[in-house]
FIKOLZA-1660 file (N, C-alpha, C; in steps of 0.1 Angstrom, whole numbers, plus 5000, padded with zeros to 4 digits):
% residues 227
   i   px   py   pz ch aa at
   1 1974 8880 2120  A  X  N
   1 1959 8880 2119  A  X CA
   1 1955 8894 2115  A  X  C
   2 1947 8898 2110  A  X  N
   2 1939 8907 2104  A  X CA
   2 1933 8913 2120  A  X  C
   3 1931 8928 2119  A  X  N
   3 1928 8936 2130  A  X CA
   3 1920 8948 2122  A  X  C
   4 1907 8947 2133  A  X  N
   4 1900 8957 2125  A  X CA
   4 1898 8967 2135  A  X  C
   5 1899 8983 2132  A  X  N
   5 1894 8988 2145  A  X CA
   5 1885 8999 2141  A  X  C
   6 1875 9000 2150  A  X  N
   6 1856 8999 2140  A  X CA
   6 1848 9003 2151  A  X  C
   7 1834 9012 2146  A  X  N
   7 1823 9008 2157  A  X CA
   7 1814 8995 2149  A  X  C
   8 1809 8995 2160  A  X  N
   8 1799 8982 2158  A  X CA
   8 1788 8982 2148  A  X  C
   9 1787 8998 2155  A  X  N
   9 1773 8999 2142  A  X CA
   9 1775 9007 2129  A  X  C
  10 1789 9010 2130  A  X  N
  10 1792 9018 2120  A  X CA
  10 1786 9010 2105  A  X  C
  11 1782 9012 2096  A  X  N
  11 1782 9004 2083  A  X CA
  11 1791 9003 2076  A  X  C
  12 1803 9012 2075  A  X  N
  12 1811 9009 2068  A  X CA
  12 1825 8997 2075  A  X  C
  13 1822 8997 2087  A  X  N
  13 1826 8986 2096  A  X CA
  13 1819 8975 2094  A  X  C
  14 1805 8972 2095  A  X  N
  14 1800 8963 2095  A  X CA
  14 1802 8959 2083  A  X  C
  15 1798 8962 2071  A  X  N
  15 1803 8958 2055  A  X CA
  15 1815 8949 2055  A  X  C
  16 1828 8957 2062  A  X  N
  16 1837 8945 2063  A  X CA
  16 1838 8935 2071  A  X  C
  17 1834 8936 2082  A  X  N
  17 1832 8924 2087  A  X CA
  17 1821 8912 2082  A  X  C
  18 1820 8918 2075  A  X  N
  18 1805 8908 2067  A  X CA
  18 1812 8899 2055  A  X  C
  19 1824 8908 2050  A  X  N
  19 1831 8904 2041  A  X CA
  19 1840 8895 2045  A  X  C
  20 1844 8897 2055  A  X  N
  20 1856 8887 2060  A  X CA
  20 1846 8872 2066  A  X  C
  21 1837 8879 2068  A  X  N
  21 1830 8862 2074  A  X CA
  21 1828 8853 2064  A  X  C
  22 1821 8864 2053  A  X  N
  22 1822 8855 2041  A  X CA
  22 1833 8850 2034  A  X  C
  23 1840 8850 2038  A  X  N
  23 1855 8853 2030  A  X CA
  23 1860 8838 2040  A  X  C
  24 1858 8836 2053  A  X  N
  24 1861 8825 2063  A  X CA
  24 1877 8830 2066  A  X  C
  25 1877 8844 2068  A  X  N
  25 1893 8852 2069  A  X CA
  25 1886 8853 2089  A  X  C
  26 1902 8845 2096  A  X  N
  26 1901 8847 2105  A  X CA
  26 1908 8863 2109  A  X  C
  27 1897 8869 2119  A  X  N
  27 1904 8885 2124  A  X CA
  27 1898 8890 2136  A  X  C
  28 1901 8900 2142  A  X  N
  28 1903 8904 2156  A  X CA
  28 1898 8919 2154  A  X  C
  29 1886 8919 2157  A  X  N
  29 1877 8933 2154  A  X CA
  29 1878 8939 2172  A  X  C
  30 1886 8949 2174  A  X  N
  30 1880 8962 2187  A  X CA
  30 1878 8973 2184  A  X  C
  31 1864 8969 2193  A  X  N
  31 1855 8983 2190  A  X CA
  31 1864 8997 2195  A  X  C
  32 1865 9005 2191  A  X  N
  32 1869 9021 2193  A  X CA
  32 1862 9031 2187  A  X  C
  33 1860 9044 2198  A  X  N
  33 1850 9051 2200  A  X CA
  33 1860 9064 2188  A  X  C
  34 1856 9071 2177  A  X  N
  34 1867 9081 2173  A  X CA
  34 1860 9093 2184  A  X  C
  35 1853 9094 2186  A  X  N
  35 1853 9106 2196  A  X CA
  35 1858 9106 2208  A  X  C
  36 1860 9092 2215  A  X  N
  36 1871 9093 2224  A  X CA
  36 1887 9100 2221  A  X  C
  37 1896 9104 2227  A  X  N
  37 1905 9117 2225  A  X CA
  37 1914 9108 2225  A  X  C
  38 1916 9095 2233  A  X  N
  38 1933 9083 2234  A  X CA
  38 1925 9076 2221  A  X  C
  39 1913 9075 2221  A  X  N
  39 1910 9066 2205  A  X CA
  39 1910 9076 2189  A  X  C
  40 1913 9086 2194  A  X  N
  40 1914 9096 2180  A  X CA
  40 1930 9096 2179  A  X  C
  41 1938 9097 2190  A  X  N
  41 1950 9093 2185  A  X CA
  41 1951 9081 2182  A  X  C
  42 1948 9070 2184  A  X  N
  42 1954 9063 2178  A  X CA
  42 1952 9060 2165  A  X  C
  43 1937 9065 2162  A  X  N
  43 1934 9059 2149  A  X CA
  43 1942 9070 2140  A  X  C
  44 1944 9080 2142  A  X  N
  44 1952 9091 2136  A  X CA
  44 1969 9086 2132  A  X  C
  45 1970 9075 2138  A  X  N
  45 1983 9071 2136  A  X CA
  45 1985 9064 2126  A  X  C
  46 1971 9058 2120  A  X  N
  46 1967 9046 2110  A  X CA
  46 1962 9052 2098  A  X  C
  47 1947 9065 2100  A  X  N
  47 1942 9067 2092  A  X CA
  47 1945 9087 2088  A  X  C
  48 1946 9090 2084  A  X  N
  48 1950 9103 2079  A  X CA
  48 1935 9114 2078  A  X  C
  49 1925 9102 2076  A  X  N
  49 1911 9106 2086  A  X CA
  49 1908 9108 2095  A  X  C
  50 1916 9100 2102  A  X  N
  50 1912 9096 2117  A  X CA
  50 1895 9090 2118  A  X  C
  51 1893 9081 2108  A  X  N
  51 1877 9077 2106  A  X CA
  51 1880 9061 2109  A  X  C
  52 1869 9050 2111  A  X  N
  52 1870 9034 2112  A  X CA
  52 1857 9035 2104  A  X  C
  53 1859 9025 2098  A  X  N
  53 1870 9015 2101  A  X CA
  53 1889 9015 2097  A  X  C
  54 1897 9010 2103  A  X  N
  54 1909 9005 2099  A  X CA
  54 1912 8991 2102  A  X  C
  55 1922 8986 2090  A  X  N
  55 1924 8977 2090  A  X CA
  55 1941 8973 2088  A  X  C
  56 1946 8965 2097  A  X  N
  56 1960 8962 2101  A  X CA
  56 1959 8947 2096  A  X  C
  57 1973 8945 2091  A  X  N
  57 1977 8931 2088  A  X CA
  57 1988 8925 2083  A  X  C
  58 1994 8924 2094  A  X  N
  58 2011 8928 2093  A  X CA
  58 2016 8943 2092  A  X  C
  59 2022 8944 2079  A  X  N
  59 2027 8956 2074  A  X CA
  59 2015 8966 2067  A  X  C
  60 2004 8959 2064  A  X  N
  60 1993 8966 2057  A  X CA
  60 1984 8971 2067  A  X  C
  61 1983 8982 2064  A  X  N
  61 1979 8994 2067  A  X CA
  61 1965 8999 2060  A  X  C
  62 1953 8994 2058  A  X  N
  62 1940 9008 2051  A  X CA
  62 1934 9010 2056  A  X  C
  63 1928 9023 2054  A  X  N
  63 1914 9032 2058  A  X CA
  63 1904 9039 2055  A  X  C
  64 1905 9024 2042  A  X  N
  64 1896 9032 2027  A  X CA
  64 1885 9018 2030  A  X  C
  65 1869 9018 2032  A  X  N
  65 1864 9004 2032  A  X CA
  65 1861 8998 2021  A  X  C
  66 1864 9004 2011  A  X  N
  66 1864 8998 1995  A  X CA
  66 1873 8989 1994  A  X  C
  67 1887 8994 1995  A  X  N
  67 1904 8993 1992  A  X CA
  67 1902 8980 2001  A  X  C
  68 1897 8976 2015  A  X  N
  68 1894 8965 2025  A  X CA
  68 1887 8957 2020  A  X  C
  69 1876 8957 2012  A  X  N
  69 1868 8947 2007  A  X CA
  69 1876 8941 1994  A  X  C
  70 1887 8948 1988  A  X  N
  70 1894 8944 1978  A  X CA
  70 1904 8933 1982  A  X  C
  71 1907 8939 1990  A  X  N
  71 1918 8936 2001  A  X CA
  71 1917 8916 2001  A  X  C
  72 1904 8920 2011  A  X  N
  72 1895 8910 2015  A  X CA
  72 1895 8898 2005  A  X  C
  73 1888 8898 1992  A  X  N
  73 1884 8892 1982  A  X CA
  73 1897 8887 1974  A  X  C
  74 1907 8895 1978  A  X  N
  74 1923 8888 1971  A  X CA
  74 1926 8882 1982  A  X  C
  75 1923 8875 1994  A  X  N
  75 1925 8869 2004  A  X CA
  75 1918 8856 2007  A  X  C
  76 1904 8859 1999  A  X  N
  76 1895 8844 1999  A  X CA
  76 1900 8835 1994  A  X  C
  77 1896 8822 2001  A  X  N
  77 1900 8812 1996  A  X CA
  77 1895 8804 1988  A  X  C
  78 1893 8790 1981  A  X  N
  78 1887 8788 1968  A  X CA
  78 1870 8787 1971  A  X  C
  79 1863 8795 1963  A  X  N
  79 1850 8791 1961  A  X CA
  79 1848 8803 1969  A  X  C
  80 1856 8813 1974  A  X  N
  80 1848 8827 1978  A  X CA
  80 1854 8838 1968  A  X  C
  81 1840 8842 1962  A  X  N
  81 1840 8855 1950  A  X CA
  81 1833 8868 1958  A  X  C
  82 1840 8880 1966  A  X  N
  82 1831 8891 1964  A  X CA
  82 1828 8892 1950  A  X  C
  83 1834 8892 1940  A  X  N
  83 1831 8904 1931  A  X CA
  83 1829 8891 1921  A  X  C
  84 1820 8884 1920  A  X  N
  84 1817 8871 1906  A  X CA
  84 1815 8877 1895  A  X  C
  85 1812 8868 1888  A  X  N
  85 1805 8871 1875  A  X CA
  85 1814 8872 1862  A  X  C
  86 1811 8880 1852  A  X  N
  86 1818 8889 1842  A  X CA
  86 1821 8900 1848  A  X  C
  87 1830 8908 1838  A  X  N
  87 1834 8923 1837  A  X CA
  87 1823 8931 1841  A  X  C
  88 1812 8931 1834  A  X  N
  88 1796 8933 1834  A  X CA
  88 1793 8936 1849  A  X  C
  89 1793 8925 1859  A  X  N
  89 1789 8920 1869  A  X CA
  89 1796 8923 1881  A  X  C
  90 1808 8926 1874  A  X  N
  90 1819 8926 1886  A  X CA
  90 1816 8947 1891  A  X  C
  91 1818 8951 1877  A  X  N
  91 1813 8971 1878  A  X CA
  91 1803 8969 1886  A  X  C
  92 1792 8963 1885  A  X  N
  92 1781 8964 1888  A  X CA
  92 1780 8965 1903  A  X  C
  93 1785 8954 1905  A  X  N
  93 1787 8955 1916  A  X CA
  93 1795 8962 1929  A  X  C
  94 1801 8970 1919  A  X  N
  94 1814 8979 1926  A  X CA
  94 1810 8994 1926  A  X  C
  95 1799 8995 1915  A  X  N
  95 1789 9004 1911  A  X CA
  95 1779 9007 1921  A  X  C
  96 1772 8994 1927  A  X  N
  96 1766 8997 1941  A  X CA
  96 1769 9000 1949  A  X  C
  97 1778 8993 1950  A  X  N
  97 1788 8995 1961  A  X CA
  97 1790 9010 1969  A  X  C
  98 1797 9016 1952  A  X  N
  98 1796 9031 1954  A  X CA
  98 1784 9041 1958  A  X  C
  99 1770 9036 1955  A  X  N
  99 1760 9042 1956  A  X CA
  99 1754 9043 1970  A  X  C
 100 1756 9027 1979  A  X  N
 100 1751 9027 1986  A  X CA
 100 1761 9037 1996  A  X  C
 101 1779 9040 1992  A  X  N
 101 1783 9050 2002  A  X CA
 101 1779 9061 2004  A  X  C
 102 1778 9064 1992  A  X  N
 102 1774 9077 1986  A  X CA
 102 1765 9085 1986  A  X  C
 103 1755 9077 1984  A  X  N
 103 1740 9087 1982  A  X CA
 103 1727 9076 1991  A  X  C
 104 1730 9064 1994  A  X  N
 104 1721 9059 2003  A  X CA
 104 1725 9056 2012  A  X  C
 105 1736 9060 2020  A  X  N
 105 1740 9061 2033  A  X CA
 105 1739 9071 2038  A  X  C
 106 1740 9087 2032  A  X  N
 106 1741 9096 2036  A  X CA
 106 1725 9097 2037  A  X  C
 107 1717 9093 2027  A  X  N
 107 1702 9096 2028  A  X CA
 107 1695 9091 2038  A  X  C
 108 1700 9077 2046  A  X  N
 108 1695 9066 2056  A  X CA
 108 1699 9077 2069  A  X  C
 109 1715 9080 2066  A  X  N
 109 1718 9090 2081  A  X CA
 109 1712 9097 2081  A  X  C
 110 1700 9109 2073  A  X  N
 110 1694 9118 2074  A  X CA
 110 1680 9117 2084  A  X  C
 111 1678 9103 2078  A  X  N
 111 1666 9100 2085  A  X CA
 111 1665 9095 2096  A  X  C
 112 1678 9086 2102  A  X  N
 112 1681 9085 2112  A  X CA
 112 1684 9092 2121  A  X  C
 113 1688 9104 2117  A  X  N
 113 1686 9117 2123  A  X CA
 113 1679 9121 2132  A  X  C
 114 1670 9123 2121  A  X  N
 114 1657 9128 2126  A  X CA
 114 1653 9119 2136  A  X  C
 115 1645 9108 2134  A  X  N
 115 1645 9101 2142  A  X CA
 115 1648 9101 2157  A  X  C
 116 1663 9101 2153  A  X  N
 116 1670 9101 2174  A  X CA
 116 1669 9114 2175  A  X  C
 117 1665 9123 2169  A  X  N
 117 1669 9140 2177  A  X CA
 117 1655 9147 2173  A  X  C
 118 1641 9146 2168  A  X  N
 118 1632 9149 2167  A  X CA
 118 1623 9143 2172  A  X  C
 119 1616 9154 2182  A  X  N
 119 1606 9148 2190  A  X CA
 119 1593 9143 2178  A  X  C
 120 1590 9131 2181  A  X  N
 120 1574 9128 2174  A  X CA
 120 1566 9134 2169  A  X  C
 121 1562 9140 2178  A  X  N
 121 1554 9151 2176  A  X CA
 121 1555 9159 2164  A  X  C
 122 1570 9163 2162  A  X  N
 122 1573 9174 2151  A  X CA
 122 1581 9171 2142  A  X  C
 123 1577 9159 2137  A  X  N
 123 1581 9154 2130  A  X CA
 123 1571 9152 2115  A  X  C
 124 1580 9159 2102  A  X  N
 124 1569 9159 2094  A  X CA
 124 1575 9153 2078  A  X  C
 125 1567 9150 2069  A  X  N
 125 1577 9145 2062  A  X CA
 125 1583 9150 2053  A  X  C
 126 1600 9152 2054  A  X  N
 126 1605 9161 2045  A  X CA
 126 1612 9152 2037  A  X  C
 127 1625 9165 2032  A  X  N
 127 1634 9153 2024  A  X CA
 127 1640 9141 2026  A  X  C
 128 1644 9144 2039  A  X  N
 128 1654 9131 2046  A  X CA
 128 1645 9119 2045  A  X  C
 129 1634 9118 2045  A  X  N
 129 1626 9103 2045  A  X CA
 129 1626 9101 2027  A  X  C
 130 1619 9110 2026  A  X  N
 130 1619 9108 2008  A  X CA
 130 1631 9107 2002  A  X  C
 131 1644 9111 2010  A  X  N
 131 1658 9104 2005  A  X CA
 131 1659 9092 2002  A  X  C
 132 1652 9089 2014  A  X  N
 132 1654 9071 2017  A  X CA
 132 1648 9063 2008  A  X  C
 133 1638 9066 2006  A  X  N
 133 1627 9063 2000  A  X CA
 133 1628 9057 1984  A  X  C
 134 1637 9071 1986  A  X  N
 134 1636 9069 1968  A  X CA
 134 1648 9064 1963  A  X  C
 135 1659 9063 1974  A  X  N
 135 1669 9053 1976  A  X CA
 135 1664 9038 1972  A  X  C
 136 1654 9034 1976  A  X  N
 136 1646 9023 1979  A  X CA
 136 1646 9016 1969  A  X  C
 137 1638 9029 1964  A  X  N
 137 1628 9028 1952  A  X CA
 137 1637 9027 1941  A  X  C
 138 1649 9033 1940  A  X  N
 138 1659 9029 1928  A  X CA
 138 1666 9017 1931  A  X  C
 139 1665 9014 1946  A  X  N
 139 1673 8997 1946  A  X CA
 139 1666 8987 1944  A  X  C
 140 1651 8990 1940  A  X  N
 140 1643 8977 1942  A  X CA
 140 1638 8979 1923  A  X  C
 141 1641 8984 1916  A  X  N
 141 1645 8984 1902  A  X CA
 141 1658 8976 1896  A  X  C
 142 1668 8984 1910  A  X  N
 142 1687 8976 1905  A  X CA
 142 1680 8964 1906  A  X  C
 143 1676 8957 1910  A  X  N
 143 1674 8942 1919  A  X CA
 143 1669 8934 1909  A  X  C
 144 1654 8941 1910  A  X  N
 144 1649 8935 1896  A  X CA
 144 1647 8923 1904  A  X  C
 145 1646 8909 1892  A  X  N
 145 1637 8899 1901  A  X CA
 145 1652 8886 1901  A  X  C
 146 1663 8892 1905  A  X  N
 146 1679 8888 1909  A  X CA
 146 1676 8885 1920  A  X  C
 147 1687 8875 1921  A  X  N
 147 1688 8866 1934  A  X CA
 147 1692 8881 1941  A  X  C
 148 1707 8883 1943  A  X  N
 148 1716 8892 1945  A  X CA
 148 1719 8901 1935  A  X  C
 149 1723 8913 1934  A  X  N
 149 1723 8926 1930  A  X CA
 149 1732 8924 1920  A  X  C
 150 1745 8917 1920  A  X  N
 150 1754 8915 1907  A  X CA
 150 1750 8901 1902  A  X  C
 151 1737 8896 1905  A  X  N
 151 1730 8883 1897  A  X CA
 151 1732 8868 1908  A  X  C
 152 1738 8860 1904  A  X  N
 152 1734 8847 1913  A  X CA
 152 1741 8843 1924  A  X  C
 153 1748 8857 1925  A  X  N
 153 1762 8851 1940  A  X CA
 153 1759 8865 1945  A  X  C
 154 1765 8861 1965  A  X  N
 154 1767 8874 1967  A  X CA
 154 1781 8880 1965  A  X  C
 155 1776 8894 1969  A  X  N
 155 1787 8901 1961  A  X CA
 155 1791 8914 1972  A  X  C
 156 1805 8921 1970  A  X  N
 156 1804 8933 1977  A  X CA
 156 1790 8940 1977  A  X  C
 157 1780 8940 1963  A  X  N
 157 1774 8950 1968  A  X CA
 157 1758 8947 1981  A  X  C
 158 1764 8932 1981  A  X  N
 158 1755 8928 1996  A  X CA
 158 1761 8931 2008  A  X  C
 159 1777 8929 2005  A  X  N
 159 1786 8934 2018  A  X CA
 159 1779 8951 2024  A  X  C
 160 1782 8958 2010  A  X  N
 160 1777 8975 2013  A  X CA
 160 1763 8976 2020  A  X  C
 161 1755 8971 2014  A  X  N
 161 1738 8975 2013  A  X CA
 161 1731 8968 2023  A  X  C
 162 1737 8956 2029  A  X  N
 162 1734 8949 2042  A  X CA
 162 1731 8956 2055  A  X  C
 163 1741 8966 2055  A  X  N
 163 1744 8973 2068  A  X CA
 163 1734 8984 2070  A  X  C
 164 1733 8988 2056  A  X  N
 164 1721 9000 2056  A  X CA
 164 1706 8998 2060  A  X  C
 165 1704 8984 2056  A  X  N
 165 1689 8983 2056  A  X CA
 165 1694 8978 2072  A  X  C
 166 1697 8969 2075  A  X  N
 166 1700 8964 2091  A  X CA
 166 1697 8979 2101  A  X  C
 167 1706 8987 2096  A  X  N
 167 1699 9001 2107  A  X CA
 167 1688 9009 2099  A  X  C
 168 1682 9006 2088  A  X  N
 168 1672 9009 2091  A  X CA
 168 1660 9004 2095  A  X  C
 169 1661 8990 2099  A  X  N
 169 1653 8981 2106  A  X CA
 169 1651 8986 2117  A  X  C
 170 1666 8989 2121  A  X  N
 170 1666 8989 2138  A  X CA
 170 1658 9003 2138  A  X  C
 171 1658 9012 2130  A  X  N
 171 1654 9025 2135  A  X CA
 171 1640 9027 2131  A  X  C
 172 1630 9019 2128  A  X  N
 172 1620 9021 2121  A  X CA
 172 1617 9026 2108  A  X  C
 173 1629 9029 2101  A  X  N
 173 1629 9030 2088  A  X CA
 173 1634 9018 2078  A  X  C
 174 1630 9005 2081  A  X  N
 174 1632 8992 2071  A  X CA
 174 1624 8996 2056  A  X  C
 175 1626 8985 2050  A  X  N
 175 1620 8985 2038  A  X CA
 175 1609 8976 2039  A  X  C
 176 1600 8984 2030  A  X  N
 176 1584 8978 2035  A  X CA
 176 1579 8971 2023  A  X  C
 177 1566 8961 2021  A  X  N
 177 1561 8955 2011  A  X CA
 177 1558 8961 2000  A  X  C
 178 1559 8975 2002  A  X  N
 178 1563 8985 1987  A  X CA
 178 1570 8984 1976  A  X  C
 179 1579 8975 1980  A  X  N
 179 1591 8972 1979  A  X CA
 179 1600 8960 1977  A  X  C
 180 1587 8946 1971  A  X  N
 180 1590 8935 1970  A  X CA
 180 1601 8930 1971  A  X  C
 181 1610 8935 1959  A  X  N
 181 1619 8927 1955  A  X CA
 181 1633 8927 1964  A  X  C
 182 1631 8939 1972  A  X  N
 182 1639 8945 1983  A  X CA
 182 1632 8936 1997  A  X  C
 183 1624 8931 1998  A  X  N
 183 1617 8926 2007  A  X CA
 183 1625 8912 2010  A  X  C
 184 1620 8907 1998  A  X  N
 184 1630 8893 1996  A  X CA
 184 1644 8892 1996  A  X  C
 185 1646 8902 1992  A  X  N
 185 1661 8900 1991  A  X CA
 185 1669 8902 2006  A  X  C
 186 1660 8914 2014  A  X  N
 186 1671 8914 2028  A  X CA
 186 1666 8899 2036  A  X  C
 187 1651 8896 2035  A  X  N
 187 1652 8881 2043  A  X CA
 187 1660 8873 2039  A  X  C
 188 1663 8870 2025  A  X  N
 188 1675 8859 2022  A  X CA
 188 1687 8863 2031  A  X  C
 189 1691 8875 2031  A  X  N
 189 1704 8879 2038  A  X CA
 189 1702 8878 2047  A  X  C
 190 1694 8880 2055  A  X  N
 190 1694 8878 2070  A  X CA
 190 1696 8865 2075  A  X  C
 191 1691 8856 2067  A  X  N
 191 1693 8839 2070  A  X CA
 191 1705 8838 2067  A  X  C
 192 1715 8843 2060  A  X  N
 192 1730 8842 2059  A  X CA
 192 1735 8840 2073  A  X  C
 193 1744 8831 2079  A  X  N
 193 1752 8831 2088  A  X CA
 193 1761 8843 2086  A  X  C
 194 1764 8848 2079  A  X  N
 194 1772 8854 2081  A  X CA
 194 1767 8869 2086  A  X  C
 195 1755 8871 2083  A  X  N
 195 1751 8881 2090  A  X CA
 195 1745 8885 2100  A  X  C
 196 1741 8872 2108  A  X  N
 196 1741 8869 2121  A  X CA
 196 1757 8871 2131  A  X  C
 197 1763 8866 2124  A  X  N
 197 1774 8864 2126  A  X CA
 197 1781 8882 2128  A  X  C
 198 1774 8891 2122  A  X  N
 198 1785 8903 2124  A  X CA
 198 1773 8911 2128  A  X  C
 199 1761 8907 2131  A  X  N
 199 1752 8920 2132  A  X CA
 199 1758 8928 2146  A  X  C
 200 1757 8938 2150  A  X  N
 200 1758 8946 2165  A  X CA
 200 1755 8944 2175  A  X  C
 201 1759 8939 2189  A  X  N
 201 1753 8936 2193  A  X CA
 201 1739 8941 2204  A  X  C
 202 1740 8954 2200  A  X  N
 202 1731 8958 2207  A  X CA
 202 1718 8959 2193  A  X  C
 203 1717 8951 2180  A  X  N
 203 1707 8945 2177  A  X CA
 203 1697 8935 2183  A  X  C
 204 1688 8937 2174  A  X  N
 204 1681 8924 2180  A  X CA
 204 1683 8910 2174  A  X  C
 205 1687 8896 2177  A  X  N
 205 1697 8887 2168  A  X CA
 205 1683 8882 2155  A  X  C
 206 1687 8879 2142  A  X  N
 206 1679 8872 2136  A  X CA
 206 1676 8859 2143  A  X  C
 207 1659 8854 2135  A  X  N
 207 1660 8844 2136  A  X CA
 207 1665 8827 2134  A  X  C
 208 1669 8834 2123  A  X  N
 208 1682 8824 2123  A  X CA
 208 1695 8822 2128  A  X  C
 209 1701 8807 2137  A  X  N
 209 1709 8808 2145  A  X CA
 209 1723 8815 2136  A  X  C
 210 1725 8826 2144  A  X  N
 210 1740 8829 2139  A  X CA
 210 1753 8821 2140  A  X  C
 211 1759 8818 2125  A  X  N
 211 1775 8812 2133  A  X CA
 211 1783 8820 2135  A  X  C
 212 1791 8815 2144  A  X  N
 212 1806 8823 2157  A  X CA
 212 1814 8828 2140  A  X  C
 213 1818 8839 2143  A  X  N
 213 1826 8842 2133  A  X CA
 213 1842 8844 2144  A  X  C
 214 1853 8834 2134  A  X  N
 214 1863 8834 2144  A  X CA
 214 1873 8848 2144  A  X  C
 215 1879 8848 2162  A  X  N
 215 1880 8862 2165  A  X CA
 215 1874 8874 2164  A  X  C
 216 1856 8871 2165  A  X  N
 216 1850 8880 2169  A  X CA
 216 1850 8888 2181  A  X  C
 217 1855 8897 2183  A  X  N
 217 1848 8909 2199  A  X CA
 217 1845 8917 2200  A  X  C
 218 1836 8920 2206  A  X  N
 218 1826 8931 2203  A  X CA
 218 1827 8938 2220  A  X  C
 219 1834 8943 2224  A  X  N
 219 1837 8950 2243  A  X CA
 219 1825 8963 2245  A  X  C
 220 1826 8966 2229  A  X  N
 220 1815 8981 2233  A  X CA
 220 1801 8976 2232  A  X  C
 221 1794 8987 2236  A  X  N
 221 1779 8979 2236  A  X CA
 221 1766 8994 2239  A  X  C
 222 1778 9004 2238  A  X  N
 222 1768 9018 2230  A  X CA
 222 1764 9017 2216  A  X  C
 223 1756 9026 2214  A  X  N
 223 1748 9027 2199  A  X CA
 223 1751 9037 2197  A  X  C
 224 1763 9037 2187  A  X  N
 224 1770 9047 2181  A  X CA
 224 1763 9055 2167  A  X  C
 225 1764 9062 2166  A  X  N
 225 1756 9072 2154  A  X CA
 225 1763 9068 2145  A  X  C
 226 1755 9063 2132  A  X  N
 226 1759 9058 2119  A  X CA
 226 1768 9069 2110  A  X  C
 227 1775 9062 2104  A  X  N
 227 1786 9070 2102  A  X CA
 227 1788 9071 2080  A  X  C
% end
């Protein structure tokens, strides 16, 4: 069985486990802390980062969350596509993918930053919000008036971009009616079982009932800084 070892709220953690639910890939997720010193060795034994997520399965070995979503998608069984479409559709979506590691994850961390380490009071608005922002603002153009981001199925790049808006819900940086087409599109996701299904648990659950994703456990239950 597939073994993941991950924080909870990591996003690049949660991405794959979003992937695998959708995927109906049974696996065995424990949470591990990398700042713990017995959990930095271990993950050092796996990843050459020493970063989670990692992912075990059998002889296979990664610690790339891309290379795992690939992984993943040559593992589904019939009628599950991360990556649909055309040629076209398939970049596209591997294209987001990349974006949201890259430049709207790091921008979301900024502001979540602030957030947990700036008192209220002195809090003013700089770049780290207008990161986000305009993160936003260039995903709610990608979107356009698409079901999903690589067109009528989901795709990795909902796997990626799920996680981001999810913490910035939690942290008071969601996406707002500014922002239509981004509006609609994370409520559709949210009604996904599958995203019920992998949210953190020290979220708050959607309203829609989540289904049991098999060999799910979640033992930690700190709120680990986004990674």
């Amino acid at each position: 069985m597939i073994r993941i070892l991950g924080k909870p709220e990591c996003p690049h953690c949660w991405k794959l486990r979003l992937a695998l639910s959708e995927a109906g890939i049974p696996h065995h997720s424990l949470a591990v802390d990398p700042a713990d010193e017995q959990n930095r060795e271990t993950l050092n034994r796996y990843s050459p980062q020493g970063t989670v997520p990692v992912l075990t399965d059998g002889e296979v070995v990664l610690w790339d969350s891309s290379i795992m979503i690939e992984y993943v998608a040559d593992l589904g069984g019939p009628g599950v596509d991360l990556f649909p479409g055309n040629a076209a559709a398939r970049a596209r979506a591997r294209n987001i993918q990349h974006y949201s590691d890259t430049i709207a994850g790091p921008a979301l961390q900024s502001a979540i930053y602030k957030i947990r380490h700036v008192p209220k009071s002195e809090r003013r608005k700089d770049k780290a919000a207008d990161g986000w922002l305009g993160c936003q603002a260039h995903l709610e153009k990608l979107l356009g008036d698409r079901t999903f981001f690589a067109g009528d199925a989901f795709s990795v790049a909902e796997c990626a971009l799920a996680p981001r808006f999810g913490l910035a819900e939690r942290y008071g940086v969601g996406v707002t009616t500014k922002f239509p087409n981004l509006v609609r599109w994370f409520a559709a996701l949210k009604a996904r079982p599958s995203y019920g299904a992998t949210l953190p648990d020290v979220f708050s659950r959607p309203t829609a009932k989540p289904a049991k994703t098999s060999g799910e456990k979640r033992p930690f239950r700190g709120i680990m800084p986004p990674t």
